[in-house]
C-alpha positions in Angstrom: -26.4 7.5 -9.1 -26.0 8.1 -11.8 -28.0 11.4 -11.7 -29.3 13.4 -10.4 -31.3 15.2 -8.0 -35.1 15.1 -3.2 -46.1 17.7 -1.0 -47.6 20.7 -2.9 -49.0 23.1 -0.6 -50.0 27.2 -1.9 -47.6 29.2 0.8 -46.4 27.0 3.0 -43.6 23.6 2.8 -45.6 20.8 2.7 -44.3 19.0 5.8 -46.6 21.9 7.8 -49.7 20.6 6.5 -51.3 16.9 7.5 -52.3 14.7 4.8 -55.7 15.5 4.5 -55.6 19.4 4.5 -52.9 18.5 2.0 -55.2 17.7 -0.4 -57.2 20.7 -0.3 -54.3 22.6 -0.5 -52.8 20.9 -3.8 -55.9 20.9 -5.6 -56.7 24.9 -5.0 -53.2 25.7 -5.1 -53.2 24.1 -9.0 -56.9 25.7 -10.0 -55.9 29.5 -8.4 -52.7 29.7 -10.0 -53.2 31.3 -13.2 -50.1 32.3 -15.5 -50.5 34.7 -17.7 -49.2 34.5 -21.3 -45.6 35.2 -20.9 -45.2 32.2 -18.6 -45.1 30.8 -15.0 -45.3 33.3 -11.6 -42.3 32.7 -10.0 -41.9 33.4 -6.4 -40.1 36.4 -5.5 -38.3 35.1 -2.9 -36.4 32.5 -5.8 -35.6 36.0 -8.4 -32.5 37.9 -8.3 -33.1 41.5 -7.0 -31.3 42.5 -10.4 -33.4 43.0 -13.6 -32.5 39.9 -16.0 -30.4 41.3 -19.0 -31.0 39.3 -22.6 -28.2 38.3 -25.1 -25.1 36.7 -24.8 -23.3 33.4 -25.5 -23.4 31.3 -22.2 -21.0 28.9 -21.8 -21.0 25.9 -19.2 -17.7 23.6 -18.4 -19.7 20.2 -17.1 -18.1 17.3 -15.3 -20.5 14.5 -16.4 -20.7 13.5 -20.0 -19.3 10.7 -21.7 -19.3 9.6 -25.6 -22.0 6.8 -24.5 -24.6 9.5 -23.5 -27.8 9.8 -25.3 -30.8 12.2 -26.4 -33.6 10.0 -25.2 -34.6 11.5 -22.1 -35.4 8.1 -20.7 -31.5 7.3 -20.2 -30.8 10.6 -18.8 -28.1 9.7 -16.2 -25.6 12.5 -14.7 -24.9 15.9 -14.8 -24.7 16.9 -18.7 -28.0 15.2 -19.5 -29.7 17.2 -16.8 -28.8 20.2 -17.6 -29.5 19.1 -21.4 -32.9 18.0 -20.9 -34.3 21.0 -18.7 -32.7 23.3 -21.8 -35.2 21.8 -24.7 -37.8 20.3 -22.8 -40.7 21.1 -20.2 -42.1 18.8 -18.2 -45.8 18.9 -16.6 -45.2 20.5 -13.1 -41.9 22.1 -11.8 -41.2 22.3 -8.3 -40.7 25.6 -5.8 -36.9 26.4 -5.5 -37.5 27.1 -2.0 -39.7 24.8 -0.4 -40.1 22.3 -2.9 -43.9 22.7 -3.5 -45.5 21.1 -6.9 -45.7 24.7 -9.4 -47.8 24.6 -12.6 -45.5 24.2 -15.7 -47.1 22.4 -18.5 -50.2 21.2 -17.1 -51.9 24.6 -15.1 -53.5 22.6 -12.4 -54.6 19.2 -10.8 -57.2 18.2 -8.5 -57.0 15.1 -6.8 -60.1 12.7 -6.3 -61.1 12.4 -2.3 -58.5 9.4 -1.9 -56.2 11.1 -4.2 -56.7 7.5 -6.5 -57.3 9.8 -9.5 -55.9 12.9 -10.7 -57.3 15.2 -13.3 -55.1 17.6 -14.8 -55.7 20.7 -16.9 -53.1 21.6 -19.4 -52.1 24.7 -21.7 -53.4 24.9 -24.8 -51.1 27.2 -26.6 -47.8 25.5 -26.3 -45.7 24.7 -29.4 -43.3 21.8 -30.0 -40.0 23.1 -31.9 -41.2 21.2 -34.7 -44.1 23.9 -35.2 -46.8 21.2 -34.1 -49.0 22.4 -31.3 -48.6 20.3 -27.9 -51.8 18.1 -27.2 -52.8 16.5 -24.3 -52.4 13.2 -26.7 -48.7 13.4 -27.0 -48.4 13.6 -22.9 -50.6 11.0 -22.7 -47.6 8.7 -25.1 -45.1 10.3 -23.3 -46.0 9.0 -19.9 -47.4 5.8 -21.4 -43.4 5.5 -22.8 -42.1 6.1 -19.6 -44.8 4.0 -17.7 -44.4 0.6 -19.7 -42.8 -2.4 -18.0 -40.5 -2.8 -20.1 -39.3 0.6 -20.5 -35.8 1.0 -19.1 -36.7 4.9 -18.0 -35.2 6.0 -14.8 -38.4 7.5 -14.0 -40.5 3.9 -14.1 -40.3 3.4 -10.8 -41.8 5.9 -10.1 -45.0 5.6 -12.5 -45.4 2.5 -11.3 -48.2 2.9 -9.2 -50.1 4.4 -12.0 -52.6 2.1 -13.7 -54.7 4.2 -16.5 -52.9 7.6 -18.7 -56.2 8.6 -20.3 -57.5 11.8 -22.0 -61.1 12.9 -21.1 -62.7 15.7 -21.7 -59.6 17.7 -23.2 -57.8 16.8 -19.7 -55.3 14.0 -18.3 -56.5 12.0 -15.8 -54.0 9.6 -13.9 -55.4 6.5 -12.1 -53.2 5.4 -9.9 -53.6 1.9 -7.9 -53.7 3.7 -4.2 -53.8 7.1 -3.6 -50.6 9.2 -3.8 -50.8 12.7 -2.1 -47.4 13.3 -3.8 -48.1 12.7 -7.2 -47.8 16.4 -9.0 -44.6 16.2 -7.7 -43.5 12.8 -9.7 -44.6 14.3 -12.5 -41.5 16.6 -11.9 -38.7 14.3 -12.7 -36.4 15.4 -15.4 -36.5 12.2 -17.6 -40.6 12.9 -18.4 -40.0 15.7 -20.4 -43.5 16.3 -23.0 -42.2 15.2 -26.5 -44.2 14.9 -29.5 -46.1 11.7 -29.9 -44.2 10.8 -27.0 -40.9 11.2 -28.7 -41.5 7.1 -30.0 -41.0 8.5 -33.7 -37.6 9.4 -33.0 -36.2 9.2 -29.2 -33.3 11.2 -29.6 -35.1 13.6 -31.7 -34.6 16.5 -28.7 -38.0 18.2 -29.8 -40.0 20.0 -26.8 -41.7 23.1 -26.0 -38.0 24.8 -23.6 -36.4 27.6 -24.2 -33.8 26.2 -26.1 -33.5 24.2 -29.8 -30.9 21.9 -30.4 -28.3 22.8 -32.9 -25.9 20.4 -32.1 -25.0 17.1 -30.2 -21.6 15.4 -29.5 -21.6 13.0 -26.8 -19.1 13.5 -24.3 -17.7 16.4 -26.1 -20.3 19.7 -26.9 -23.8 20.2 -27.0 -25.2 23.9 -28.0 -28.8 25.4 -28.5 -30.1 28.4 -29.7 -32.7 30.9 -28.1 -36.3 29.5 -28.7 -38.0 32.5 -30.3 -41.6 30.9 -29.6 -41.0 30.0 -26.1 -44.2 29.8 -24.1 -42.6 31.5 -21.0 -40.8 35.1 -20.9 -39.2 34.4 -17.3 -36.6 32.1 -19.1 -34.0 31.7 -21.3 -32.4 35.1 -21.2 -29.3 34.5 -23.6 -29.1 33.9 -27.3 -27.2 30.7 -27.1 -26.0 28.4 -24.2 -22.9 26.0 -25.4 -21.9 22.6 -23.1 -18.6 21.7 -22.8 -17.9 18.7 -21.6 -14.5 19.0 -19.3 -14.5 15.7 -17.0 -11.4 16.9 -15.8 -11.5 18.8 -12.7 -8.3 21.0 -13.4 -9.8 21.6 -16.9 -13.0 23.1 -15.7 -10.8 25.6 -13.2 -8.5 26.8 -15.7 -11.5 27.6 -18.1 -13.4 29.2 -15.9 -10.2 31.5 -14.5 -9.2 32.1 -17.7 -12.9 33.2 -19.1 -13.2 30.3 -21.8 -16.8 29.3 -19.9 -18.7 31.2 -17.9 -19.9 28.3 -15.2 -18.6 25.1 -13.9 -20.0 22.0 -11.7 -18.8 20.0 -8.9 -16.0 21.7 -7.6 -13.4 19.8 -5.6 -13.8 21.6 -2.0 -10.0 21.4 -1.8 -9.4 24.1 -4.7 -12.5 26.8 -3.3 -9.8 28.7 -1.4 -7.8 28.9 -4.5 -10.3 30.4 -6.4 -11.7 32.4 -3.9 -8.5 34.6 -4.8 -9.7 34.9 -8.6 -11.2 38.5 -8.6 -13.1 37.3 -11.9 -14.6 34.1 -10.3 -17.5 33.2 -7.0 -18.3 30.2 -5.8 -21.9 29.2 -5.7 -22.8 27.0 -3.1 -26.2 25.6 -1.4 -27.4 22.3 0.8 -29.6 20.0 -0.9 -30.9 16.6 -0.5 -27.9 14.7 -3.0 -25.5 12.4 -1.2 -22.1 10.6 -2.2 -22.1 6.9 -1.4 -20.6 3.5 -1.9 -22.6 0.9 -3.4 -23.0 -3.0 -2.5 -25.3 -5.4 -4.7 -27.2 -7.2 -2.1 -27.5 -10.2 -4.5 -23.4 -10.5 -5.4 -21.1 -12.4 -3.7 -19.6 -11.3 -1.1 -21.8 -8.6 -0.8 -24.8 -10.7 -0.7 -23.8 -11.5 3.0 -24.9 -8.8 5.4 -22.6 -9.3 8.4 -20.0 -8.2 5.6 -22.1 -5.1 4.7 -22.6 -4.0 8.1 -18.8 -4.6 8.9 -17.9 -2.1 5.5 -20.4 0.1 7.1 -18.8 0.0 10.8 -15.4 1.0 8.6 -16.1 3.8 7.2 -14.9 7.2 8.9 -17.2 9.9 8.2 -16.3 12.4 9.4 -12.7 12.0 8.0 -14.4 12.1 4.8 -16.9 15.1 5.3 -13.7 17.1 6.9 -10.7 15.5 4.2 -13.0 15.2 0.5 -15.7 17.6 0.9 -13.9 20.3 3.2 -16.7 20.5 5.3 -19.4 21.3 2.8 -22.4 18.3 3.5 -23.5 16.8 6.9 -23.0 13.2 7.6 -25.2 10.6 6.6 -26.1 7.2 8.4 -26.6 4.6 5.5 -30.4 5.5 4.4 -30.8 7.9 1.4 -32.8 10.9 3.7 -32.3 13.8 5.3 -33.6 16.6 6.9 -34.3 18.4 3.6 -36.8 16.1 2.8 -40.9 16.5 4.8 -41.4 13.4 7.1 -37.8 12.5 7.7 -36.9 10.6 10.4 -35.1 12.3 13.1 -34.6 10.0 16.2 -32.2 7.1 14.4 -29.2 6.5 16.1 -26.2 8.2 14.0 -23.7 5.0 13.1 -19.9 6.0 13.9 -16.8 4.4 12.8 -16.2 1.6 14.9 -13.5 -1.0 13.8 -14.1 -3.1 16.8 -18.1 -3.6 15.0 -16.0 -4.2 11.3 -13.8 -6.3 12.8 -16.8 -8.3 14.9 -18.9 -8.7 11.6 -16.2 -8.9 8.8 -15.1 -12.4 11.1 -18.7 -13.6 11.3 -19.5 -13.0 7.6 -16.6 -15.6 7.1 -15.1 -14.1 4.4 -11.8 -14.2 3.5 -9.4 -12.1 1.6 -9.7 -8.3 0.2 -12.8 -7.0 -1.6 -12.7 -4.9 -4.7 -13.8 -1.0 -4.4 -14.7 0.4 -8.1 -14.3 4.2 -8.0 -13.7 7.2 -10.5 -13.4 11.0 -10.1 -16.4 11.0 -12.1 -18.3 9.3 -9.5 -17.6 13.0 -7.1 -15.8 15.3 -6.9 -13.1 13.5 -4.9 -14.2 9.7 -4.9 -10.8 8.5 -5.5 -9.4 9.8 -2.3 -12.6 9.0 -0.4 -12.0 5.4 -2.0 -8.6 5.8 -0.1 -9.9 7.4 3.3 -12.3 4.1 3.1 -9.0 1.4 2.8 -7.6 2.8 5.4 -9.7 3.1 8.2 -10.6 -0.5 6.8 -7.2 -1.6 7.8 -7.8 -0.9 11.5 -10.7 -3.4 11.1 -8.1 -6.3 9.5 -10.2 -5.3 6.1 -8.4 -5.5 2.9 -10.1 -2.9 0.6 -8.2 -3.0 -3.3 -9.2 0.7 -4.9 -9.5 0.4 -8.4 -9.7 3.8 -9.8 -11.9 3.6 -13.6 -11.6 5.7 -16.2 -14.0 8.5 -16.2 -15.4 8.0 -19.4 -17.9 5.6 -19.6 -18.3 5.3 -15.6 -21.6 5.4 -15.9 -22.6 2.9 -17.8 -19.7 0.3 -17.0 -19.3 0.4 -13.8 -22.8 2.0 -11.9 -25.4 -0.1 -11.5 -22.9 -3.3 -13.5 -20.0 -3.5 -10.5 -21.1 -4.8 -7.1 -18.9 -2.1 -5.0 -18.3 1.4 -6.6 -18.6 5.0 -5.9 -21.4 7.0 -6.6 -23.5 9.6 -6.0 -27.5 10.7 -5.9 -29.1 13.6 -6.4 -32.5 14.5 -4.8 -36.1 13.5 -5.2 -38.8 16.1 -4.5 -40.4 13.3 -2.0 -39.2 10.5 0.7 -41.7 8.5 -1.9 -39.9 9.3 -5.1 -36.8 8.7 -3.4 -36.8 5.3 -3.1 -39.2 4.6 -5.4 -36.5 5.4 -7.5 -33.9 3.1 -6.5 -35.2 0.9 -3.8 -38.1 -0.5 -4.8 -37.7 -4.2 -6.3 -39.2 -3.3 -9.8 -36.6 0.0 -10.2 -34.6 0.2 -12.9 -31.9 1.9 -10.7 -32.3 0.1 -7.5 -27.9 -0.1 -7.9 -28.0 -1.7 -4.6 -30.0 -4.7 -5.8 -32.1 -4.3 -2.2 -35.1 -6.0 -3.5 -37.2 -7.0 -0.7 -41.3 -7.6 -0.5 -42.0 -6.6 2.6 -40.1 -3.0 1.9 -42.5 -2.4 -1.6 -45.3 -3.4 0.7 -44.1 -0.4 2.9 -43.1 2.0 0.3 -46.8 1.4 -0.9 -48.4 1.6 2.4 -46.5 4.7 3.2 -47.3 6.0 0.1 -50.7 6.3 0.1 -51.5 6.8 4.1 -53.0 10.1 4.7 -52.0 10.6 8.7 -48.7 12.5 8.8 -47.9 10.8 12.3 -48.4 7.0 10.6 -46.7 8.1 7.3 -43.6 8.6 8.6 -43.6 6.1 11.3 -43.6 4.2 8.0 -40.8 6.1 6.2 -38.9 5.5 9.8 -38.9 1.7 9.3 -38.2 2.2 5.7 -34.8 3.8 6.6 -33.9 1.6 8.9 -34.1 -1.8 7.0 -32.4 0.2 4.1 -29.9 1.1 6.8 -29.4 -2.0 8.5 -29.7 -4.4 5.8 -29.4 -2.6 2.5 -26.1 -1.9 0.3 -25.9 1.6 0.9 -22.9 3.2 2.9 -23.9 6.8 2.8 -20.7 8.7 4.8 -22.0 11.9 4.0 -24.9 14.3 2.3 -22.9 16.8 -0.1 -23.5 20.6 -0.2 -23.6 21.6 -4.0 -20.1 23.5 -5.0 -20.0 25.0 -7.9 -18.6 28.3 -9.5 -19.2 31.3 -12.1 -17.8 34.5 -13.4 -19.1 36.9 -11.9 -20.3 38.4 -15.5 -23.2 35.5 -14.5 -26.3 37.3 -13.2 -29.1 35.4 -11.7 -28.4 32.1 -10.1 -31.7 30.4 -8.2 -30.7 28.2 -4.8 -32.5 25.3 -6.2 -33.5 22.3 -2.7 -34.1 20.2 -5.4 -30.9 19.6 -7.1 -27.6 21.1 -8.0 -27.3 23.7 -11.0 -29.9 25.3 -9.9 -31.6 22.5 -10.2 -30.5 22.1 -13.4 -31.8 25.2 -14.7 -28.4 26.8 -14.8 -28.7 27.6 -18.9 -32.4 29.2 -18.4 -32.1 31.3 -15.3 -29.0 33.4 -15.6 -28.0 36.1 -17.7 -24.7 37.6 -18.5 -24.3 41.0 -17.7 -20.6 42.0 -19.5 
């Protein structure tokens, strides 16, 4: 993808608890946390031992903007919009940097009916929008409603599809959902279902919400800055007067700012340069493992692609391990063509590991009966570099008799020409807080971002199934066969799961290791403080 960013429990990750003591868990984890005025309770294991300092311009360098991007938070695709969106807005229920666990945000806590079919949740009362207009359980119930609609083109409406009624009773928001969903605080999470007023229907791009940050100013592709909400809700946040966003696609452009102190903090860092700026004395690199992967894409319904002897023969081509060692440097773990891993509760963990085999390309490419080279789309925006892992790919495709023609796109506008619009590009995912979310998101027919056009009945029916089964032991016997039709007869080629790479001045106090995405899970303009 496109974007980014991979089961509540009170102390504990939620793969320890079964489904049923789950439940319990969730609901009096939500009704016993109580935050006090000045904002959430953190856990202390995800603070900095330093005491936060406030003031100060921060300045982020970001790979992942382009002119086409957009303030509605329902097209939030790539790294600039993430970041952009957790700066103005708040969603209902933040997750546990940690373990991953569903933490109150906006709404203070949720209790589950006995199937977990309905959801009642309780939410502050004395939140502002940036407009001055108090927050009202109304204007979540139009912002899910927005995000929820069939014809919404939200990333997040795969993920709300399950969910039949958004009502208001009683002063509270009650979800009906049509099965249960253990995991549903934790949907509620995504980054596109940021709390606007009235939904944010009156104006999408409007960029009113209740974070620590106001929008001053928005240039796609180019600069986005925000002043210091004075009325924030929360005190543990937003520690500097003013964060800035410069979009700098290029890679060398990022380094040379950051070394040279025009920006405090820059993204996706090419694993080939860390050494070189491991000698800056001004400069750290801040790294952490995740759940966010760097792929190729195939649309199943596409010609050629929509044959899958020639998809298993691409994925029989690849050399993994040539690109985890030669593009990433060594910072992931190698994948095996289904969009999970260890990171995530429930994962599978007996699947044979696929290994480049160009005796097994060669095998299927002839029985596919295709003839002639097919056409690879890739970009250094896709990762940091996708261009030469576009190149790895061609040539361990030779040794198969597979002609592979690299295209390399310009990086502007990748994300909206080429992902999810080409039928074999480059891209790359960030994590979902849940197996369920995860391919919700992108592999469930109805998904807006299913980029691998894997639609398939008999795979909802398991997603759904899966989804609401309350026995640990038959849920992920579920998510098991799950991965292994997307593996076997999907479009993804998944050579490796990407560490997050990234680096700051070391002026920048405070950075969380986030499981849930990179950027602290895009937190990076709320968490840290400068301390020059």
């Amino acid at each position: 993808m496109s974007d980014f960013g991979k089961t509540p429990s009170a102390t504990m990750p939620a793969g320890a608890l079964d489904r049923r003591a789950f439940l319990g868990a969730t609901a009096a984890f939500g009704a016993a946390m109580t935050l006090s005025p000045g904002g959430i309770l953190m856990p202390k294991s995800a603070l900095a031992a330093d005491e936060p300092k406030r003031g100060g311009n921060l300045k982020l360098g970001m790979n992942g903007g382009a002119t086409s991007d957009t303030l509605d938070p329902a097209g939030y695709s790539a790294s600039v919009l993430f970041v952009v969106g957790r700066l103005w807005g708040d969603t209902l229920v933040e997750s546990d940097p940690k373990t991953g666990a569903a933490l109150p945000s906006l709404a203070t806590s949720w209790e589950p009916s006995a199937d977990a079919s309905v959801w009642t949740l309780k939410l502050r009362d004395d939140v502002s929008f940036h407009d001055g207009t108090k927050m009202t359980v109304a204007d979540v119930v139009a912002t899910l409603k927005r995000h929820a609609d069939a014809n919404s083109k939200s990333g997040a409406l795969g993920l709300l599809s399950s969910i039949k009624t958004i009502e208001e009773k009683a002063g509270d928001l009650v979800l009906t959902l049509s099965e249960g969903n253990a995991d549903l605080p934790l949907l509620l999470t995504d980054y596109h279902l940021i709390i606007q007023p009235k939904g944010g229907v009156e104006n999408l791009n409007a960029a009113i919400g209740t974070g620590p940050y106001v929008l001053k100013s928005f240039e796609a592709g180019v600069r986005t800055t925000f002043e210091k909400n004075a009325a924030d809700w929360r005190s543990d946040r937003g520690f500097v007067d003013s964060v800035e966003i410069i979009v700098m696609n290029d890679t060398t452009a990022r380094i040379a700012a950051l070394s040279s102190g025009q920006v405090h903090f820059i993204n996706t860092i090419d694993p080939k340069t860390v050494p070189l700026l491991e000698r800056a004395p001004t400069v750290e690199i801040v790294r952490n493992a995740g759940k966010g992967f760097y792929a190729f894409l195939m649309h199943c319904d596409t010609a050629p692609f929509d044959n899958n002897d020639l998809r298993l023969a691409l994925k029989y081509a690849i050399d993994r391990q040539a690109i985890l060692d030669k593009v990433l440097g060594g910072y992931g773990t190698i994948g095996n063509d289904y969009p999970v891993n260890g990171n995530y509760a429930l994962a599978p963990d007996d699947i044979e590991q696929r290994t480049y085999d160009p005796d097994k390309a060669a095998f299927h490419f002839k029985k596919s009966g295709h003839e002639g080279s097919v056409l690879l789309r890739t970009s250094s925006a896709a990762f940091p570099g996708a261009v030469d892992a576009g190149v790895l790919f061609q040539e361990s495709a030779k040794k198969a008799g597979i002609d592979i023609e690299v295209r390399r796109e310009p990086e502007d506008g990748y994300w909206t020409n080429v992902w999810n619009a080409q039928p074999f590009c480059a891209t790359y995912w960030g994590g979902r807080p849940t197996q369920d979310s995860r391919y919700s998101t992108s592999y469930l027919s109805t998904a807006e971002w299913n980029d691998t056009r894997f639609k398939r009945e008999d795979f909802d029916k398991l997603v759904l199934q899966a989804r609401s089964e309350l026995d640990d032991t038959k849920r992920k016997a579920l998510y098991r066969t799950m991965a292994l039709m997307v593996r076997d007869e999907g479009g993804l080629i998944l050579p490796v799961f990407n560490d997050y790479v990234m680096a700051q001045s070391r002026s920048v106090k405070g950075y969380v290791n986030d499981i849930g995405n990179d950027m602290s899970n895009g937190y990076i303009g709320s968490r840290v403080w400068l301390d020059a």
